[in-house]
FIDREN-47713 format. One record per residue: x, y, z of N, C-alpha, C, O, CB in turn. Coordinates in pm, whole numbers, padded with zeros to 5 digits, always signed. Each point is the difference from the previous one (the first is absolute). Glycine has a CB too. Example, Ala and Ser with C-alpha at 12.3 -4.5 7.8 and 13.67 -1.06 7.14 Angstrom:
<atoms>
+01319-00569+00780-00089+00119+00000+00090+00120+00000+00104-00002+00066-00293-00115+00059 +00154+00222-00197+00082+00119+00006-00077+00109+00073+00051+00111+00017+00067-00174-00232 
</atoms>
This chain:
<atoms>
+01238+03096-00780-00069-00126-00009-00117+00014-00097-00083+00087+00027+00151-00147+00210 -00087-00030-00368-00060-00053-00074-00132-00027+00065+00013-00112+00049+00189+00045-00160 -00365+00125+00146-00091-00065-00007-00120-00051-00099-00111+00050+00015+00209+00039+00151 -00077-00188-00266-00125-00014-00054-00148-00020+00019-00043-00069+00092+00208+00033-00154 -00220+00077+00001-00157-00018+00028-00040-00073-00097+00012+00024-00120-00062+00174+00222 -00011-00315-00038-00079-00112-00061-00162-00034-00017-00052-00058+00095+00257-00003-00015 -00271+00087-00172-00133-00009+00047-00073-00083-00021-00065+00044-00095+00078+00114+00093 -00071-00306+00040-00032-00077-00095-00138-00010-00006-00052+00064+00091+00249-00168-00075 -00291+00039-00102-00124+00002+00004-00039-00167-00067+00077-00086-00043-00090+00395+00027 -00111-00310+00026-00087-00108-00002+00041-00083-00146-00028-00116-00030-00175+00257+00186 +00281-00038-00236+00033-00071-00125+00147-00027-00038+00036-00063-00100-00239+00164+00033 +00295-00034+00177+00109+00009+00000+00028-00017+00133-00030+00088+00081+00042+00028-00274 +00068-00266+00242+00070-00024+00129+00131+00102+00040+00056+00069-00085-00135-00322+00036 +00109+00253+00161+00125+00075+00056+00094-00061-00086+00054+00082-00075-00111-00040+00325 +00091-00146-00264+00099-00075-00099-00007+00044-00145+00077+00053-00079-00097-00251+00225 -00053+00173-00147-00036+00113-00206+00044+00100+00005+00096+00033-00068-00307-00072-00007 +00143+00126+00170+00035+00171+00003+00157+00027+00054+00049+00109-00028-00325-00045+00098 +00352-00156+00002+00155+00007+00032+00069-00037-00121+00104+00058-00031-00125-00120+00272 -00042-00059-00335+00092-00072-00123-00035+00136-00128+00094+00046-00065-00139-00389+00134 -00044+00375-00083-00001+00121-00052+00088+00153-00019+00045+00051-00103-00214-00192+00167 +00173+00178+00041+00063+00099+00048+00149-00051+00036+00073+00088+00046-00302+00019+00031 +00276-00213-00089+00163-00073+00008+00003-00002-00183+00111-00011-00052-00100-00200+00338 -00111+00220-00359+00010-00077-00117+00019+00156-00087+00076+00006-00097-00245-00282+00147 +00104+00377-00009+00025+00099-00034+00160+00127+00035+00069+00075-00069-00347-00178+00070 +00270+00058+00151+00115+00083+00049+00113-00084-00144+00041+00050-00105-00104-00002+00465 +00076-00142-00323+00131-00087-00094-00025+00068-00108+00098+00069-00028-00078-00318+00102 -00142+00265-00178-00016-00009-00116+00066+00204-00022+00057+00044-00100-00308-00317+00083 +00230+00320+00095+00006+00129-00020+00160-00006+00042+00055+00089-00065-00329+00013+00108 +00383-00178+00049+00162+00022+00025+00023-00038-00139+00083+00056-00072-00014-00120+00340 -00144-00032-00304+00074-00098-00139+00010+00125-00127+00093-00003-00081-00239-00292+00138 +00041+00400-00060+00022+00070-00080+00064+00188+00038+00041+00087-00076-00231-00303-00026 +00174+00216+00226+00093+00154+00016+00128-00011-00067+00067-00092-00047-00153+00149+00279 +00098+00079-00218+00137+00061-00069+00114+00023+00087+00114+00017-00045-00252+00099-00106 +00099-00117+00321+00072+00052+00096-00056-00107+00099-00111-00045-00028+00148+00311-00043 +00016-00305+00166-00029-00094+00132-00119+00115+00102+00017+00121+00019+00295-00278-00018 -00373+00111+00027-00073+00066+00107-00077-00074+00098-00103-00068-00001+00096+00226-00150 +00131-00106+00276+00005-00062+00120-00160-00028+00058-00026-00110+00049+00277+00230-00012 -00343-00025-00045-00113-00024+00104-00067-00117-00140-00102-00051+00047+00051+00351+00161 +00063-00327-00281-00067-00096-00113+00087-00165+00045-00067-00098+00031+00029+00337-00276 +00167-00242+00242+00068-00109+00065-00066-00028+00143-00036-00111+00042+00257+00176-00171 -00231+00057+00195-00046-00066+00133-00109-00076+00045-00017-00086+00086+00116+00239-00058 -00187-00083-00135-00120-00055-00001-00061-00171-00062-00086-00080+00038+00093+00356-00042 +00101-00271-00117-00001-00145-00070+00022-00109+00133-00086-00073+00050+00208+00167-00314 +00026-00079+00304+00043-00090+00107-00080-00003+00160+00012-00094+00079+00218+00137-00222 -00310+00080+00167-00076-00075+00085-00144-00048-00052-00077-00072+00063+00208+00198+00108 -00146-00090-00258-00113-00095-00046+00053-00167-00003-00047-00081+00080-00055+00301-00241 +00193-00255+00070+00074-00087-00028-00038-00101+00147-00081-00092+00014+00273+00256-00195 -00095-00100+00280+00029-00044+00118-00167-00047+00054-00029-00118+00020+00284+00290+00015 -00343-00068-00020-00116-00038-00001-00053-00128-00041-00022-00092+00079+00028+00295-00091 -00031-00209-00154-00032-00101-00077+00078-00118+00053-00063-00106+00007+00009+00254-00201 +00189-00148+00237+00076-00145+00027-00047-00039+00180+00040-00107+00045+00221+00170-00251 -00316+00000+00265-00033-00045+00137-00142+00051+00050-00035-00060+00102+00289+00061-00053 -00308+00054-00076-00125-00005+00044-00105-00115-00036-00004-00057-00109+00063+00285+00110 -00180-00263+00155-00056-00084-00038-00133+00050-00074-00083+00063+00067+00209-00193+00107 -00146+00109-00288-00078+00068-00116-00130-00086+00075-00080+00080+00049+00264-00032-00321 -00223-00196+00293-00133-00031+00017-00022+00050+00147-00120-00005+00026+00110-00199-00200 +00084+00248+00274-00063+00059+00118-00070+00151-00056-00116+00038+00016+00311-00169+00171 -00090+00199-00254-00070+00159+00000-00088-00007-00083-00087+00086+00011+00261+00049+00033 -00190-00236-00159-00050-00032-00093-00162+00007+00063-00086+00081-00036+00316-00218-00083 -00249+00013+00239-00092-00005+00104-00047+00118+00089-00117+00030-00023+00210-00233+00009 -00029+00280+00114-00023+00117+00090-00013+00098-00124-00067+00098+00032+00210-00158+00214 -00099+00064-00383-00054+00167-00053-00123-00046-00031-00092+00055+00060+00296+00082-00176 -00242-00256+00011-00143-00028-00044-00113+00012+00073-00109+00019-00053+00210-00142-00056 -00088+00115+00210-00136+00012+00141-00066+00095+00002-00122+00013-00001+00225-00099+00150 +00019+00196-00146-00031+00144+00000-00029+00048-00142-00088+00084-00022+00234-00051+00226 -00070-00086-00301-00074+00050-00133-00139-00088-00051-00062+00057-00091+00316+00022+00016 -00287-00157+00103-00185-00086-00006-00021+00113+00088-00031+00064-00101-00001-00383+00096 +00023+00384+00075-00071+00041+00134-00020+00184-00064-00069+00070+00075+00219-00289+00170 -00116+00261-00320+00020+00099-00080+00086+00070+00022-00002+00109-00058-00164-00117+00021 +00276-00022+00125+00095+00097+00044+00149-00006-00078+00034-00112-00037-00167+00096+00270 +00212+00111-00258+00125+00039-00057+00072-00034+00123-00008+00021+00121-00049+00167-00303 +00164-00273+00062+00146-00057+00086+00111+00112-00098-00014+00066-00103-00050-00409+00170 +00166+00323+00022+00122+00081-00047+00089-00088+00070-00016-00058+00107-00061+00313-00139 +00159-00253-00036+00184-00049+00037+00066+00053+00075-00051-00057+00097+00087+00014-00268 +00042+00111+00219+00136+00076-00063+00168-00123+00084+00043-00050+00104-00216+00410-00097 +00197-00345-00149+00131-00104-00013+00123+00096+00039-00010+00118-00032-00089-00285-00183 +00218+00123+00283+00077+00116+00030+00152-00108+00049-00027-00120+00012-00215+00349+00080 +00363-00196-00069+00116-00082+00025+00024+00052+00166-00012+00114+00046+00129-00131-00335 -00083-00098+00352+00046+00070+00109+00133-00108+00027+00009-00112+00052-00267+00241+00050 +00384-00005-00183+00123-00123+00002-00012-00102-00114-00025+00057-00106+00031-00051+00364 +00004-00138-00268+00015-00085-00108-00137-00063-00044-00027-00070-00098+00264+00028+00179 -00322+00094+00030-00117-00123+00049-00145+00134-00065+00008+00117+00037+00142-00308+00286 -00263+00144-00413-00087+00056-00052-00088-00005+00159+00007-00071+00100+00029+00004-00405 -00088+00141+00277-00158+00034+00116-00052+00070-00071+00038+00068-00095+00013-00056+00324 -00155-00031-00176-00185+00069-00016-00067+00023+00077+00043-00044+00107-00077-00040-00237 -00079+00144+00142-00103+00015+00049-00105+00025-00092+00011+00076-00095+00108-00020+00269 -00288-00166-00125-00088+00032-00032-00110+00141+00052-00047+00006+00114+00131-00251-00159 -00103+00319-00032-00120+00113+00059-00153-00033-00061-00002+00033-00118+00198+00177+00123 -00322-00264+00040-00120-00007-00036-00029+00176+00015+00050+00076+00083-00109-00367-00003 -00037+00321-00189-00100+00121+00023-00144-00020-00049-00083+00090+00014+00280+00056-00039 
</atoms>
């Protein structure tokens, strides 16, 4: 199982930092020489991510904690067809 780590900050929403890192995984399959599975896995649950998560809730619960000076983290992960996450404050 695929877990990404997402980190977003005061200048970059959870939604930026997921369309990013979907925008890159793709950009890097589009140019290998060979398929590589943990790089696919990672595109499509981002993907999956980006198409169902509600971006203005986490959008809301991470910002609180980042005004407040504290670090949010992601981690995005598949369980079966269906994307999940969990938020960690530190």
């Amino acid at each position: 199982m695929a877990v990404i780590e997402l980190i977003p900050d005061l200048s970059s929403c959870i939604e930026t930092v997921a369309r990013r890192e979907y925008n890159d995984a793709t950009r890097a399959l589009m140019t290998a020489t060979s398929p590589d599975e943990a790089l696919v896995e990672k595109a499509e649950v981002l993907r999956l991510f980006l198409e169902t998560a509600d971006f203005r809730k986490l959008r809301a619960e991470s910002e609180k904690y980042l005004v407040a000076g504290k670090r949010v983290k992601f981690l995005v992960y598949r369980e079966g067809e269906l994307p999940r996450f969990e938020m960690q404050v530190y």
